[in-house]
N, C-alpha and C positions, 0 to 999 in steps of 0.2 A: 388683517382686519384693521379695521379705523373706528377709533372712540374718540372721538369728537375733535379729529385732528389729530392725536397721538396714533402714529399708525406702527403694528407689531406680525412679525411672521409668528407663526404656532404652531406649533410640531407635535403631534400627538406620539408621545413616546411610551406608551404606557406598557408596551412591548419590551421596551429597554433594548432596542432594537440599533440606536443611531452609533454609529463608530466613526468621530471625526476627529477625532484628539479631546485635543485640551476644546473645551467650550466657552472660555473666554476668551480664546483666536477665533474659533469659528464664528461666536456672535462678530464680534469687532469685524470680520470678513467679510460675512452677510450682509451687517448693519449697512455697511457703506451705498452711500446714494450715487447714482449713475456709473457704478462700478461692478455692484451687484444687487440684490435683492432690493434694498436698501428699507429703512425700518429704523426707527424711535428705540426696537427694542426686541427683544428674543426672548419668547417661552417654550419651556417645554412640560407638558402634559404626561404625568407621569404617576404610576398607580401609588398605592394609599391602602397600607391596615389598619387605618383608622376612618377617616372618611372618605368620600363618594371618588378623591384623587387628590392629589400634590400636584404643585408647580415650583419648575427654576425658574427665576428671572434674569434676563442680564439687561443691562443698557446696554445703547448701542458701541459704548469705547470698551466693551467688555467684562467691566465691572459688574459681580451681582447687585441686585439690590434688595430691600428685604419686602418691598412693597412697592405697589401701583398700583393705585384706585381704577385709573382708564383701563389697563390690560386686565384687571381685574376684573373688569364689566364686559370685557371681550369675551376672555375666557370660559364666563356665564354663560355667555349667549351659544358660543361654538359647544359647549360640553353638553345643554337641552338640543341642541340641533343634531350636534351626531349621535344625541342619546346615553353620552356618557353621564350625564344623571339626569334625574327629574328637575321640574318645575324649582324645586327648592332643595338647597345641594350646599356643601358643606367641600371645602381644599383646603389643603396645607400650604402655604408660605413662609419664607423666615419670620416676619411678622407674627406669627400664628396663624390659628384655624378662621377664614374668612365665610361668614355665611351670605348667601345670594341664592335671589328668587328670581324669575321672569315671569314680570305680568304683558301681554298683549306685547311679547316682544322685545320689552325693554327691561332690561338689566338693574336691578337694583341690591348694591353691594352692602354689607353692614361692618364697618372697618371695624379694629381693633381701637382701645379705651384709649383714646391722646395722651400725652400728659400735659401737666397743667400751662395754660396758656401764659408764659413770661412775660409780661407789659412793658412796651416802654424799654427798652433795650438800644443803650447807645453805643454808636461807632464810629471813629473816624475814616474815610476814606478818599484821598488826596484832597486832602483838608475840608471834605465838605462832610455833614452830620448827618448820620438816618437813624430814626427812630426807632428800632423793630421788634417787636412781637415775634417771639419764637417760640415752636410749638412741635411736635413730635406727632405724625397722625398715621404712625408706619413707617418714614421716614422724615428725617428734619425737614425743618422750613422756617424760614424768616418772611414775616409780611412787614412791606413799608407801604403807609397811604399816601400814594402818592395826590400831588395838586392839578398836575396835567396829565394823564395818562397816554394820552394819544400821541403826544411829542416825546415821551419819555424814552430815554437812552438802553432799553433794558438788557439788549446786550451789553454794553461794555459796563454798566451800574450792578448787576445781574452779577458777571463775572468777578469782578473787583471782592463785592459782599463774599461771593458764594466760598470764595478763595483767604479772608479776610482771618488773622490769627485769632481770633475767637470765637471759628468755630472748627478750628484743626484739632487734630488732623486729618475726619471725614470729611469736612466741607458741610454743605449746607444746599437746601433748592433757596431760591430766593424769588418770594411774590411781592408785583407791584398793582396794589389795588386801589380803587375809586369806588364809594359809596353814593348808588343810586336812589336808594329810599330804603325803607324798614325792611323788601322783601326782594332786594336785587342790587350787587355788586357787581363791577366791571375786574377783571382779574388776567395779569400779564405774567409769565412767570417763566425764569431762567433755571431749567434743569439740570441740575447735578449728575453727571455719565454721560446726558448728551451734549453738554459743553456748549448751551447755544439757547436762545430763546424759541421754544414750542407752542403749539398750536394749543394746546392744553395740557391741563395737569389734574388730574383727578385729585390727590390728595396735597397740591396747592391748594385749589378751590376748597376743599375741606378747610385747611389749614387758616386761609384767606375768612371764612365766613366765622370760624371759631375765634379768630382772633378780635373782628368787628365786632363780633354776639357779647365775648366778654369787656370790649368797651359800651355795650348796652346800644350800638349802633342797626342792628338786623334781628330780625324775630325767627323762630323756623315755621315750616323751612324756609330756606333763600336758595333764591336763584343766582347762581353766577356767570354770566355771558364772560368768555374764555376768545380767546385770538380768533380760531377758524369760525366765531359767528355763530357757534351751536350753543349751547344752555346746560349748565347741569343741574342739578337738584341735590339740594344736602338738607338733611332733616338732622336736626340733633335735639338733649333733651339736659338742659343746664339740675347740677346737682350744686347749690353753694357757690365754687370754684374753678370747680370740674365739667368737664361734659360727657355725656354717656349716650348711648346705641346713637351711633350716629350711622349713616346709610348716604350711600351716592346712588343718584339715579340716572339714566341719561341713555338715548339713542346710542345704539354702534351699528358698525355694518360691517358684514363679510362679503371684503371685493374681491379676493379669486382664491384659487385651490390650485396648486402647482407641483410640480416634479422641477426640484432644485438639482441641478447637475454639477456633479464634482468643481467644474473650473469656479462655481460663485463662491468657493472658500478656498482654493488653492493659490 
């Protein structure tokens, strides 16, 4: 599946069926582009006594991670489509319990409570300064507003940050944003497991618009137009300091259905 350039294989395991080993080799095996499957990233679908099903997640260097907004909105959409729950459905993540609806198709996710948006966060890195706003929406992120975005370096700037001793020993994702008006930001962002600048990032964008909101820069919801050209929607609801039910919206697609054969992990 593809959420808006993040693209992810999904495994319905809810069988508990899969025997490949260790599953941070098998992701890392899969993930790989032009060698195997290849993929941003690996879920497995898996049942749930508490709500409607769980998910693992891994990145694609094999790392779990505890959240993604994009695979999150995936997940939605494939679990109404094969029926693994209704309209409005409730799964497990390290994150916590994610709730998600589908209306007319499209996926709309209600992340877990941020924490509070840090301002203004400085760093040196090979002698130059970034500002950054860092914020937690599932998982870390740092936002810098950047002045030129379309020329901007974000992989090797991306990397440097993301790897940078103040935010070891996880790391960090790292978003480079641009402020359109009140109701739409441009957003580039270098993701932490897949070691490289992506086509989107769900809870960048989250992270991206939460950080502007609390410079008093974007109203909700906002729109944040991401690399691949697509649009996500984030609604959130300011408390004081804080921000609360916040929701990602946005197009996915499911582009095929396959029987994976032993050699794509061997």
């Amino acid at each position: 599946m593809s959420g808006s350039g993040n693209d992810f294989i999904i495994i319905d395991n809810r069988d508990l069926s899969l025997n490949v080993g260790d599953l941070s080799s098998f992701a890392r095996r899969i993930c790989q582009r032009k060698i195997s499957a290849g993929a941003d990233g690996l879920v497995l679908i898996e049942p749930s006594a508490r709500v409607d099903f769980k998910w693992r997640f891994y990145n694609s260097d094999g790392s779990p991670a505890q959240m993604c907004g994009n695979a999150a909105r995936c997940v939605a959409l494939l679990a109404h489509f094969k029926g693994i729950a209704g309209r409005k459905m409730f799964f497990e993540t390290m994150a916590g319990i994610i709730h998600a609806e589908i209306e007319n198709d499209v996926p709309k996710v209600k992340l877990t409570d941020p924490s509070v948006v840090s301002v203004d966060q400085k760093i040196v890195v090979d002698g130059r300064e970034f500002a950054l706003d860092v914020v937690d929406t599932g998982v870390p992120h740092a936002v810098n507003f950047a002045d030129d975005l379309e020329l901007f370096d974000v992989f090797n700037w991306g990397r440097k940050i993301r790897h940078h001793e103040r935010f070891q020993p996880k790391g960090t994702n790292v978003n480079f944003v641009a402020v359109i008006d009140r109701r739409t930001l441009k957003v580039r962002t270098y993701e932490r497991g897949v070691e490289d600048e992506t086509l989107a990032c769900g809870t960048g964008a989250v992270a991206a618009v939460l950080a502007a909101a609390q410079r008093k820069l974007v109203d909700s919801p906002a729109d944040a137009l991401v690399q691949s050209g697509e649009t996500l929607r984030i609604y959130f609801t300011r408390q004081k300091e804080s921000f609360r039910e916040i929701y990602l919206e946005g197009r996915v697609k499911i582009v095929y259905q396959g029987y994976l054969f032993e050699e794509a992990y061997k």
